[in-house]
N, C-alpha and C positions, 0 to 999 in steps of 0.2 A: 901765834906770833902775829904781829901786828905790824902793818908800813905806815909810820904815820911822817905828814907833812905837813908844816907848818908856814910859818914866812922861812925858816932853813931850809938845807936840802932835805931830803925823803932821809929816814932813817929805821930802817929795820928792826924792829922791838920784839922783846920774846916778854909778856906778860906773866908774872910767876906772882900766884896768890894763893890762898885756902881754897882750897873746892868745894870742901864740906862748910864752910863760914862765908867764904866772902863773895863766893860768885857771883852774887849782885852787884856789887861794885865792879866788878870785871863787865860785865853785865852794860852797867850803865858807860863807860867806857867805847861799846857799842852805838849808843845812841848818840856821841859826838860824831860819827861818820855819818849819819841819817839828818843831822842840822848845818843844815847848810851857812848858816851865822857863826857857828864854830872855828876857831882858829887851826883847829887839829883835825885834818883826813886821815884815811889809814883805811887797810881792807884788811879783815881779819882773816889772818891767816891760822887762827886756833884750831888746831884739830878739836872738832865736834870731843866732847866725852868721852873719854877712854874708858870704853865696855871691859873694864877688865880687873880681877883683884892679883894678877898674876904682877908678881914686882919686874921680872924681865921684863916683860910687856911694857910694862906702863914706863919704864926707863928707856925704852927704845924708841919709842914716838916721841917723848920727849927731848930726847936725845937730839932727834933727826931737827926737830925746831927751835931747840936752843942754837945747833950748827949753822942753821941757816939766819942769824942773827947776827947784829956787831954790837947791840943793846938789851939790857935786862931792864924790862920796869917793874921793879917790887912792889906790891901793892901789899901795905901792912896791915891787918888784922888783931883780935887782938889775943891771938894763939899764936904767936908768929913764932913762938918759942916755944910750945906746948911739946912734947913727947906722941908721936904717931904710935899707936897698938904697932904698928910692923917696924918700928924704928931699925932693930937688927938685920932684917933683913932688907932695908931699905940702904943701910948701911953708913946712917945718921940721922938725926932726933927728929926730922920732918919731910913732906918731901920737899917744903919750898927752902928750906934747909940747900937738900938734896940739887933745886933747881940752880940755885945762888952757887953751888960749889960748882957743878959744871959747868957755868957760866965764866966762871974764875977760869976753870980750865980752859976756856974757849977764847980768855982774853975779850970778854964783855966789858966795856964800860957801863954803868949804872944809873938808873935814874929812881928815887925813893920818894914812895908819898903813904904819910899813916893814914888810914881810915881816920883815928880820932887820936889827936896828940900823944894821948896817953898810953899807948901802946909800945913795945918792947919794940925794939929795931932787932931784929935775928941777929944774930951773931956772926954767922956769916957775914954780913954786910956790912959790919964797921970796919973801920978805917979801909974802906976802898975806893973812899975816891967818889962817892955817890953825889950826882946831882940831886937838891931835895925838892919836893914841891911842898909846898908849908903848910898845906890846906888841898883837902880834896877837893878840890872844885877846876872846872876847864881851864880856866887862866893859869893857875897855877902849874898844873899839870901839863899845858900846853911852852910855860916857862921856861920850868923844868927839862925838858926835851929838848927848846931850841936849842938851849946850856949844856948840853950834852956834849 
């Protein structure tokens, strides 16, 4: 999870993306708190890698950090809709799937930005209301936010 603040108040974000694909862009995400010319602060609140293939596990740290959020920012890939090998017991088709729905549960407002145009928006996430950022890049994503 992420506090990120802008020219708005501070707002509490739980970043949900591919781990195995996109970590990089989460990644870079990081590097807007390290540039001080950046519109967007925030301290990462991401629990380090979950050492874990156990699905209780890994639903329960998450769990704890989607709770302490009032924002979901999607970070789209372009597996966003792919099928996870543990789907069944995950107990829907991905886990950012997975994130997006207890997010819903939790009464998250939304903020969405693709990787690259062309990628699928999860299913989960439509018609919810999602602020978009149009383009990966700080401005946009920093927009997005305030608009939240």
């Amino acid at each position: 999870m992420y506090q990120f603040s802008s020219k708005a108040k501070k707002k509490e974000i739980f970043i949900s993306f591919n781990y195995t694909d996109d970590k990089n862009y989460r990644y870079l995400l990081n590097a807007l708190a390290k540039n001080t010319e950046s519109p967007v602060e925030f301290e990462d609140y991401t629990p380090s890698e979950i050492k874990s293939y156990d699905v209780g596990r890994i639903k329960a740290a998450l769990t704890r950090r989607i709770k302490d959020a009032d924002y979901t920012l999607v970070v789209i890939g372009a597996n966003a809709n792919q099928r996870h090998p543990d789907y069944k017991e995950i107990g829907t088709r991905n886990w950012q799937w997975w994130e997006i729905e207890k997010a819903v549960d939790e009464g998250h407002k939304f903020i969405a930005v693709k990787i690259k145009n062309a990628n699928p928006t999860p299913d989960p996430l439509k018609n919810r209301g999602a602020t978009w950022a149009r383009s990966y890049n700080v401005q946009a994503i920093a927009k997005a936010i305030d608009d939240a």
